[in-house]
ZATITOR-649587 format. One line per field, with one value per residue (C-alpha): residue number from 1; residue in three letters; chain; x, y, z. Coordinates in nm, 4 decimals, decimal comma. Example, Ala and Ser with C-alpha at 12.3 -4.5 7.8 and 13.67 -1.06 7.14 Angstrom:
REM residues 2
num = [1 | 2]
residuo = [ALA | SER]
cadena = [A | A]
xx = [1,2300 | 1,3670]
yy = [-0,4500 | -0,1060]
zz = [0,7800 | 0,7140]
//
This chain:
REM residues 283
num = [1 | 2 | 3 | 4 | 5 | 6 | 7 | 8 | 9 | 10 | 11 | 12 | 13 | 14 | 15 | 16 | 17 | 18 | 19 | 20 | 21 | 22 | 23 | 24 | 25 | 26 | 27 | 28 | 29 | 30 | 31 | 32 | 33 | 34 | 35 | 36 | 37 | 38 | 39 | 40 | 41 | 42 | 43 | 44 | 45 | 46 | 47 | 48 | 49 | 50 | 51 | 52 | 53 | 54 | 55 | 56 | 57 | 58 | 59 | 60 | 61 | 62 | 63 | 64 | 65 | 66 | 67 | 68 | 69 | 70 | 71 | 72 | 73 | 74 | 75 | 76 | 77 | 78 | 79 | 80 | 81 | 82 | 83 | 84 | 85 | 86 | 87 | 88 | 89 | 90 | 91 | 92 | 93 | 94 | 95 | 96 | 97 | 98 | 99 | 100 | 101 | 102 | 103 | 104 | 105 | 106 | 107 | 108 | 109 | 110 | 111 | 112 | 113 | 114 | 115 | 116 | 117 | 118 | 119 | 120 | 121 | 122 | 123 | 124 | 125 | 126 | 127 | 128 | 129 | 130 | 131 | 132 | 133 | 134 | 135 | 136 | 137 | 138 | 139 | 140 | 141 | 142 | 143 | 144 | 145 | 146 | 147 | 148 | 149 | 150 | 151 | 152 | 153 | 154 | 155 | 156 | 157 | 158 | 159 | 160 | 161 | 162 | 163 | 164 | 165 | 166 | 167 | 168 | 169 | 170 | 171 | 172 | 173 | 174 | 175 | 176 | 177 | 178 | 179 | 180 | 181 | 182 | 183 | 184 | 185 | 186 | 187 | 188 | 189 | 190 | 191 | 192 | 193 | 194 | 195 | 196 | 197 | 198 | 199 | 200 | 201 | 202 | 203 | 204 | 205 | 206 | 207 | 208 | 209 | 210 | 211 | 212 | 213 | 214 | 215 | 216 | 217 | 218 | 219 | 220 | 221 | 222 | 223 | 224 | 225 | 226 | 227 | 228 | 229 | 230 | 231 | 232 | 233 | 234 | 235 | 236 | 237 | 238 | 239 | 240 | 241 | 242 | 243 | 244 | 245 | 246 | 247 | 248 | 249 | 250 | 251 | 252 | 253 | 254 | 255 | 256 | 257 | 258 | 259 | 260 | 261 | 262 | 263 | 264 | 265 | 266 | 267 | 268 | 269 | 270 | 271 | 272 | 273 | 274 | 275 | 276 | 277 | 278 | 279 | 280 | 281 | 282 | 283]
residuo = [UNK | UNK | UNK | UNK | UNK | UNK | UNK | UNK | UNK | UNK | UNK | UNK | UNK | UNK | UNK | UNK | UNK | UNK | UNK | UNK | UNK | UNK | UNK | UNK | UNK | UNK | UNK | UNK | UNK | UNK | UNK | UNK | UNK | UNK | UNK | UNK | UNK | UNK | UNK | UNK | UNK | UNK | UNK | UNK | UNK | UNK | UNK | UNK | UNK | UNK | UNK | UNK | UNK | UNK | UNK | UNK | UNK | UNK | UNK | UNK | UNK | UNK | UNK | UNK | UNK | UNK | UNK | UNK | UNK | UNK | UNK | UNK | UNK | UNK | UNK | UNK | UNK | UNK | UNK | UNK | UNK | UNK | UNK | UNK | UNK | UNK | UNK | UNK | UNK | UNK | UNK | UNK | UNK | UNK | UNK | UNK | UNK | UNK | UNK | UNK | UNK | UNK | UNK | UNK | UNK | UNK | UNK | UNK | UNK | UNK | UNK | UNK | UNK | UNK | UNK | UNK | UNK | UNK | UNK | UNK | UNK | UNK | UNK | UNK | UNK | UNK | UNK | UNK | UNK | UNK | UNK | UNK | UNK | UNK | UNK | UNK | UNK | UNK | UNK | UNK | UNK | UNK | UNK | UNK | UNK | UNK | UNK | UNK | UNK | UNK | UNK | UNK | UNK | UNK | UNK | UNK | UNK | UNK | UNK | UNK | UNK | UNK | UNK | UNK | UNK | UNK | UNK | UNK | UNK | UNK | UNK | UNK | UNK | UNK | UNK | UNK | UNK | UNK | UNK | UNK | UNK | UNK | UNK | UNK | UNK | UNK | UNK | UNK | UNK | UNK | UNK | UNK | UNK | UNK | UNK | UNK | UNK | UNK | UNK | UNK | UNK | UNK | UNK | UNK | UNK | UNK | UNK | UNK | UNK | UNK | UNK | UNK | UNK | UNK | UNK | UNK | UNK | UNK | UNK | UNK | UNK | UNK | UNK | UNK | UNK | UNK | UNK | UNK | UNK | UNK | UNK | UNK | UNK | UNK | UNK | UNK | UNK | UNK | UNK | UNK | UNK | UNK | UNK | UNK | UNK | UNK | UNK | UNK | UNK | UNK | UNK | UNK | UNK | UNK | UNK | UNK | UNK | UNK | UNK | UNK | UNK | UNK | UNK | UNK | UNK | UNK | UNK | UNK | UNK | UNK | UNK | UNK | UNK | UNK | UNK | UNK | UNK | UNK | UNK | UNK | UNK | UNK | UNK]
cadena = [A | A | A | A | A | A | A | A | A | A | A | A | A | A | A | A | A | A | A | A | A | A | A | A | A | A | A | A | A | A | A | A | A | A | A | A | A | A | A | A | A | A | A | A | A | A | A | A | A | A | A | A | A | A | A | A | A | A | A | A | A | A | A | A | A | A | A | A | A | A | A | A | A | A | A | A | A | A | A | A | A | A | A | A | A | A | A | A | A | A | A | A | A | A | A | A | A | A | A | A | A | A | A | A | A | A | A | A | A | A | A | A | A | A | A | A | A | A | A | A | A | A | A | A | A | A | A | A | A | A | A | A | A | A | A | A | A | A | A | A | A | A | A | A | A | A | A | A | A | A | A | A | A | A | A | A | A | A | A | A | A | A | A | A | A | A | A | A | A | A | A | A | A | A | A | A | A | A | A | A | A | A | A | A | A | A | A | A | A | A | A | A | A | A | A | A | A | A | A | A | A | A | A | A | A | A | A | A | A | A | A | A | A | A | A | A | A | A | A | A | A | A | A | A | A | A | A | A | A | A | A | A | A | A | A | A | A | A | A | A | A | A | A | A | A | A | A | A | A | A | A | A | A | A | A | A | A | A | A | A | A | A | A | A | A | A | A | A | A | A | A | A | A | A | A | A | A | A | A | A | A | A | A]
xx = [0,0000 | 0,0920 | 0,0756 | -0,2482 | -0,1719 | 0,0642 | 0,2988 | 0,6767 | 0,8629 | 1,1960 | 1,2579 | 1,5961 | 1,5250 | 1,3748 | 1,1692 | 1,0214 | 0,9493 | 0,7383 | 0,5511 | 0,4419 | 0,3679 | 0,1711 | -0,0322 | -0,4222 | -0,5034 | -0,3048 | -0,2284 | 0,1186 | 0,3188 | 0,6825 | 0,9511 | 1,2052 | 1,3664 | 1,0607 | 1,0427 | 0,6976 | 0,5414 | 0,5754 | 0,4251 | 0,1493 | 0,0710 | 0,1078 | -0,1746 | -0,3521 | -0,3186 | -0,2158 | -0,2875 | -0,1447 | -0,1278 | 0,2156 | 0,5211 | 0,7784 | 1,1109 | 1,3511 | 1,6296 | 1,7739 | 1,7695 | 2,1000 | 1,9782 | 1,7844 | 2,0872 | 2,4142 | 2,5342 | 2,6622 | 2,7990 | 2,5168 | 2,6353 | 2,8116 | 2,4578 | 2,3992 | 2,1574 | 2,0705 | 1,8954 | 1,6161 | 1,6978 | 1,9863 | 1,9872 | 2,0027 | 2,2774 | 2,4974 | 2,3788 | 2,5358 | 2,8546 | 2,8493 | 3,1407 | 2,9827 | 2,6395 | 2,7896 | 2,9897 | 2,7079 | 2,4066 | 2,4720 | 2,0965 | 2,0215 | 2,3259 | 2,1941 | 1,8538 | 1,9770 | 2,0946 | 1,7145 | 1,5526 | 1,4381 | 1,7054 | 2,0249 | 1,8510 | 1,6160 | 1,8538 | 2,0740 | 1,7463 | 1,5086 | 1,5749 | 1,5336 | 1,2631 | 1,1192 | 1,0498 | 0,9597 | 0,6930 | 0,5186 | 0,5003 | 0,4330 | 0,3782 | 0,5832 | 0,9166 | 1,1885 | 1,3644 | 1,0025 | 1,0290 | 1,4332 | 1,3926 | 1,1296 | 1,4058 | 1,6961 | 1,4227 | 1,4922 | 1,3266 | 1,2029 | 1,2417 | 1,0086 | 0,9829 | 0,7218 | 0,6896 | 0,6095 | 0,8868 | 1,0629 | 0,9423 | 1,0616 | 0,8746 | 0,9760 | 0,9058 | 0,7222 | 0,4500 | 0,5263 | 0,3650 | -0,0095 | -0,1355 | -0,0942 | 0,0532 | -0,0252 | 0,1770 | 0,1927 | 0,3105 | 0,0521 | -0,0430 | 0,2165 | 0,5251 | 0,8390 | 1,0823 | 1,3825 | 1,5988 | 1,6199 | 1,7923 | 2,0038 | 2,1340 | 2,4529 | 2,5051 | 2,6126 | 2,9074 | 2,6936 | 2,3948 | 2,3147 | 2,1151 | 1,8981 | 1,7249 | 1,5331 | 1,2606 | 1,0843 | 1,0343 | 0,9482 | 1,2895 | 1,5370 | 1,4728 | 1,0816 | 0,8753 | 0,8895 | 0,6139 | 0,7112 | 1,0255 | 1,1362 | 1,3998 | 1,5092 | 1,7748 | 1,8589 | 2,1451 | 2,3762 | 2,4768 | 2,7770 | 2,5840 | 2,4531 | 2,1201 | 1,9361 | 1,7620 | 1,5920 | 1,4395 | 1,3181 | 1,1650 | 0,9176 | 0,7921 | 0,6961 | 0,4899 | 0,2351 | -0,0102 | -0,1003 | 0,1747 | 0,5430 | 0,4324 | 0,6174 | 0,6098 | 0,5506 | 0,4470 | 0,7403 | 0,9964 | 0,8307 | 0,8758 | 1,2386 | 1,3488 | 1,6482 | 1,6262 | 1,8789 | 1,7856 | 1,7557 | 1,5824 | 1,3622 | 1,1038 | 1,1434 | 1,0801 | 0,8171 | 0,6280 | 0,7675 | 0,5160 | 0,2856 | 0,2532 | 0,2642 | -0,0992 | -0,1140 | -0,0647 | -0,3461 | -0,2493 | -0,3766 | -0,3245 | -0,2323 | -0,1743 | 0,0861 | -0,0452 | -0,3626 | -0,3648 | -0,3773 | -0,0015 | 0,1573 | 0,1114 | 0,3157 | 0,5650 | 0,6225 | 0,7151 | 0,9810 | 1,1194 | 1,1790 | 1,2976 | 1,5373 | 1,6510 | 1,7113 | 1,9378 | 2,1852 | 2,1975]
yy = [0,0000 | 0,3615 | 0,6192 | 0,9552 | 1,2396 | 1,4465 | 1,7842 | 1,7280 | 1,9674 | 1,9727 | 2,2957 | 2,4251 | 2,6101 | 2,4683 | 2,7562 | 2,6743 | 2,3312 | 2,4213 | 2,6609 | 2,3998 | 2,1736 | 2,4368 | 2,5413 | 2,4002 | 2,4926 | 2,1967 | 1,8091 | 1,8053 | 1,5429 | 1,5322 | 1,2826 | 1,1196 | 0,8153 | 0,6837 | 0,3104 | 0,3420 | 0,6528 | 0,5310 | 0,2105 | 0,3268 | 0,5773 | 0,2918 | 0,0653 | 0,4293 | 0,4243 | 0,7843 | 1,0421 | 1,3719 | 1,6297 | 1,7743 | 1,6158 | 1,8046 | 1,6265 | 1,7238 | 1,5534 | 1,8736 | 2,0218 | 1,9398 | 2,0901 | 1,7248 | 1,5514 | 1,4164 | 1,2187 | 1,4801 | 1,4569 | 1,6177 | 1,6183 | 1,2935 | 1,1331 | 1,1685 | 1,4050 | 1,2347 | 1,4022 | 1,2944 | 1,2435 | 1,0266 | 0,7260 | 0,3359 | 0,3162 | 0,5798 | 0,4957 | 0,1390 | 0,2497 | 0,5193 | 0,4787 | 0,7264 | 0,5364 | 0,1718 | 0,3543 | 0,5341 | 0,3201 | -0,0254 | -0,0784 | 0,1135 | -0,1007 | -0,3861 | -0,3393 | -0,2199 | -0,5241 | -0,6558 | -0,3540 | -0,4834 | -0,5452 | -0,3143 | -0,1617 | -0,0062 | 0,0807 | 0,2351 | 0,4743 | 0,4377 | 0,7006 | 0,7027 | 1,0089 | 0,8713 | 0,5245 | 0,7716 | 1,0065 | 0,6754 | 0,4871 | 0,1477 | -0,1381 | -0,4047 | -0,1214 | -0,1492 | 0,1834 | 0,3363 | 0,0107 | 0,0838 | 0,4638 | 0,4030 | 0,1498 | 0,4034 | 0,6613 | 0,8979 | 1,2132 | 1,3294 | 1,6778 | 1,8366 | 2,1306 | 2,3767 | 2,7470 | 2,8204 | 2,6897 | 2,3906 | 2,1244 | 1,7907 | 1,5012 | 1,1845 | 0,8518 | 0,6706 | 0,9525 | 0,9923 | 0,6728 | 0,6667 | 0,3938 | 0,2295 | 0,4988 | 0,7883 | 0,9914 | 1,3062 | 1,5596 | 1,8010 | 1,9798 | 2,1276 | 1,9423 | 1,7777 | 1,5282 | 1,6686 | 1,4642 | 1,2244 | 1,3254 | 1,0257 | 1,0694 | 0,9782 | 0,5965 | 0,4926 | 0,2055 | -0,0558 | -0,0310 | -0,3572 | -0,4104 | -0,6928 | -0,7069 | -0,9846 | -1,0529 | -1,3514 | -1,3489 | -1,6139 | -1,4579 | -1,1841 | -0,8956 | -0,9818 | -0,7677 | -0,8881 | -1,1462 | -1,0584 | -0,7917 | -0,6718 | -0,4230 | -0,4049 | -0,2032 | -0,1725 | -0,0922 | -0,4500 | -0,4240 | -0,5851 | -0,8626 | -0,9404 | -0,8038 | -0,5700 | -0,2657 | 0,0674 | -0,1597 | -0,0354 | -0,3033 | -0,2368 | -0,4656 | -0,3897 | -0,5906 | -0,7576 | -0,4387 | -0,0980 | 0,0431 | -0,0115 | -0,0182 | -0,0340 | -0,3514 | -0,1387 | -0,4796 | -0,6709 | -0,4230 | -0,4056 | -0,8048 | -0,7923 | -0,4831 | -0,6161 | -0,9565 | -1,1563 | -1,1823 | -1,5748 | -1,5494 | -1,8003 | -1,6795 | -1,3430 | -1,3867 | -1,5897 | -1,3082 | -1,0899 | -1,3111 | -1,2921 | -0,9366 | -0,9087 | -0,9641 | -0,6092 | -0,5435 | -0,5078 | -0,7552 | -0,7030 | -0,9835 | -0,9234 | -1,1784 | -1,3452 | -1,4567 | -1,4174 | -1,2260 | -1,5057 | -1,5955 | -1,2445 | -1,2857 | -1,5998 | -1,5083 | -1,1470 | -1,4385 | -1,5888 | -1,2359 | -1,1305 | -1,4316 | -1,4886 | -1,0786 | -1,1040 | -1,4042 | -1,2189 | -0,9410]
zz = [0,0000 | -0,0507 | 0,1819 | 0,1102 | 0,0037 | 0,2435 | 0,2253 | 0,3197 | 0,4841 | 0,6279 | 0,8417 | 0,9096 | 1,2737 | 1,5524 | 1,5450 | 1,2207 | 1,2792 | 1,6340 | 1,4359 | 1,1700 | 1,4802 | 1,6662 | 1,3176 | 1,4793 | 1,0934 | 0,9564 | 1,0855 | 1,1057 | 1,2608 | 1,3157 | 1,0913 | 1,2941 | 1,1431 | 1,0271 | 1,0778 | 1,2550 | 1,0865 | 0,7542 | 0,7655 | 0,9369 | 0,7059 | 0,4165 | 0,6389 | 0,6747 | 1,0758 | 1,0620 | 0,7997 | 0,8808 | 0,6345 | 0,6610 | 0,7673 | 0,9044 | 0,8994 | 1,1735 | 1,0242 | 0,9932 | 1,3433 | 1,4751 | 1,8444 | 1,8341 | 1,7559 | 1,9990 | 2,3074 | 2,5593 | 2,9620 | 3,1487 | 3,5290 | 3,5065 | 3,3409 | 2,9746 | 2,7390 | 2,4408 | 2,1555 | 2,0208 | 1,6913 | 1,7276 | 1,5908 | 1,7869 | 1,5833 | 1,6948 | 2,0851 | 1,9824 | 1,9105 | 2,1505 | 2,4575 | 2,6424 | 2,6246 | 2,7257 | 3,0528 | 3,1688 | 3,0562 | 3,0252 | 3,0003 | 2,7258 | 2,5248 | 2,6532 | 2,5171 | 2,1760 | 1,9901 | 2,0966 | 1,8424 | 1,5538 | 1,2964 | 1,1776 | 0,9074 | 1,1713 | 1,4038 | 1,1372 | 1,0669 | 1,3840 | 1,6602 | 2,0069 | 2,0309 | 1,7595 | 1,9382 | 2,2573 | 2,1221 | 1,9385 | 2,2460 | 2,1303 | 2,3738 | 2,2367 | 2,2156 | 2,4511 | 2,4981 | 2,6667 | 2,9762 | 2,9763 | 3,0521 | 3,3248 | 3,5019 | 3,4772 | 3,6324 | 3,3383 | 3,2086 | 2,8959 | 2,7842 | 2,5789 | 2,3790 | 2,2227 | 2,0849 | 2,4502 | 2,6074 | 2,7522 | 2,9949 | 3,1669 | 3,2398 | 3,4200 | 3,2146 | 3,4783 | 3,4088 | 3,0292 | 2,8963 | 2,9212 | 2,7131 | 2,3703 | 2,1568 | 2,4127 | 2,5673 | 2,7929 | 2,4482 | 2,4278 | 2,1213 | 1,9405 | 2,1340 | 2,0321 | 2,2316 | 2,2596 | 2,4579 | 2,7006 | 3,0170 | 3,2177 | 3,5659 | 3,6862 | 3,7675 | 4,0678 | 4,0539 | 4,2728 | 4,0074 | 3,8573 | 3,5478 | 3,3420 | 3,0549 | 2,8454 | 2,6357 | 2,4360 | 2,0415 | 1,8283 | 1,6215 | 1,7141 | 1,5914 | 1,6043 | 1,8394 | 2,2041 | 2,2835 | 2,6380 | 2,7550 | 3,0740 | 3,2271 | 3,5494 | 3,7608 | 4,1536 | 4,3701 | 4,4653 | 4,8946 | 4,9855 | 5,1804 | 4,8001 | 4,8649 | 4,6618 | 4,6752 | 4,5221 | 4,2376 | 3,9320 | 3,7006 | 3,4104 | 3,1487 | 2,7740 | 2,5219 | 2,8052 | 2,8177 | 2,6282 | 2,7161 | 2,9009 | 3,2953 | 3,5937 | 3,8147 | 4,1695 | 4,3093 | 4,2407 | 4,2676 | 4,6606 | 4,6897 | 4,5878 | 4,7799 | 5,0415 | 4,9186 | 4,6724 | 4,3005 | 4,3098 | 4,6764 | 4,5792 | 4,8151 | 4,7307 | 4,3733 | 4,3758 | 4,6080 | 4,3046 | 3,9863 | 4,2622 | 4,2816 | 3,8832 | 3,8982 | 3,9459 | 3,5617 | 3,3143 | 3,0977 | 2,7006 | 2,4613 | 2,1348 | 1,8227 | 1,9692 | 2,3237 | 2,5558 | 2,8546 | 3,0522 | 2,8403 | 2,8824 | 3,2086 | 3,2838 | 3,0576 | 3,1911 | 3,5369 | 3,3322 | 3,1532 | 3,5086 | 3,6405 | 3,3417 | 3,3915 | 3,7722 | 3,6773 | 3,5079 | 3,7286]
//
């Protein structure tokens, strides 16, 4: 299928892209890589009249030191984050995640705020943010704003950007050295979309304990959702406390689980148990 009919723009100030953004005369939506826009404009899932492509707004671009965390722009690319030193010293879960995104081809085009401002379930960089507690800074003709990504993602393919609103960057704080990570997800082939994914980080005690968890799973329900529950059951425990962990799937009933063409609900919930189980195993 082809995509309708649509204008193409490609501004060369920020300033001219927010005001084809904030125009309430025209449907305009913002161009980031593309590897999700497109194709849902081929399957006509979105039909905006103008796109304005940012590919030109270096302000949106780069990997910078921000306070010993990191401020990534928007606009850069899974493949740059990949070969990124700065990235793999200072989040290890973000390279962790990034071999699991789709294929190179994406990654060599796909961008992170593009992945962001979509929002969609089965992604992985929207669960990773919310377990490195990150924040997502947004920007409009009016100003700039920060929001934290536990309260960014509000359902399948919603988000907190109001009207008019562009990601900017995403804003990492500094990581402490006795931060542990995991990561893992289920697809019937890599590169597939997760059938099941989860991401989970917390601060390793000498005693081998754990605490301060952050774990939040993607692809099991409209949107990437923190595990409050089982983040409670684990906190001061060991990852393979066998106890522990098992209070952890207990408290995973907490989730509103949505099945999709891969699994019932009734499925996405046991295997968001063995995602975590499998991710707390490696940490």
């Amino acid at each position: 299928m082809k995509a309708p009919d649509f204008r193409y723009t490609r501004p060369v100030t920020m300033a001219e892209a927010l005001a084809l953004l904030g125009d309430e005369e025209n449907e305009a939506s913002p161009l980031a890589g593309g590897q999700s826009l497109v194709p849902m404009m081929n399957f006509r899932m979105a039909q905006p009249e103008i796109l304005v492509d940012l590919g030109a707004l270096k302000e949106l671009r780069g990997i910078e030191n921000a306070d010993g965390g990191l401020r990534i722009g928007a606009m850069t690319r899974y493949a740059e984050l990949a070969a990124s030193k700065l990235v793999s010293e200072r989040a290890p879960l973000v390279a962790m995640a990034l071999p699991h995104i789709a294929h190179a081809a994406i990654r060599n085009r796909g961008t992170i705020g593009g992945s962001v401002a979509l929002a969609d379930p089965a992604a992985e960089m929207p669960a990773v943010l919310q377990a490195l507690d990150a924040r997502i800074e947004l920007v409009s003709a009016s100003g700039t704003r920060t929001v934290p990504a536990s309260e960014f993602f509000l359902g399948m393919y919603e988000t907190a950007l109001e009207e008019g609103e562009l990601v900017a960057a995403i804003l990492l704080g500094p990581v402490a050295a006795e931060r542990r990570f995991g990561f893992h997800e289920l697809a019937r082939r890599h590169g597939d979309y997760a059938m099941a994914g989860v991401t989970a980080s917390a601060t390793a005690r000498p005693d081998g304990t754990f605490v301060d968890w952050r774990i939040a799973h993607f692809s099991v329900a409209d949107c990437a959702v923190r595990a409050t529950g089982a983040e409670a059951a684990l906190e001061g425990a060991k990852p393979t406390d066998a106890e522990a962990l098992e209070a952890a799937k207990e408290a995973l009933s907490e989730i509103d689980f949505s099945a999709d063409l891969n699994a019932s609900a009734k499925t996405k919930r046991h295997l968001a148990g063995v995602v975590m189980t499998r991710a707390l195993e490696g940490m």
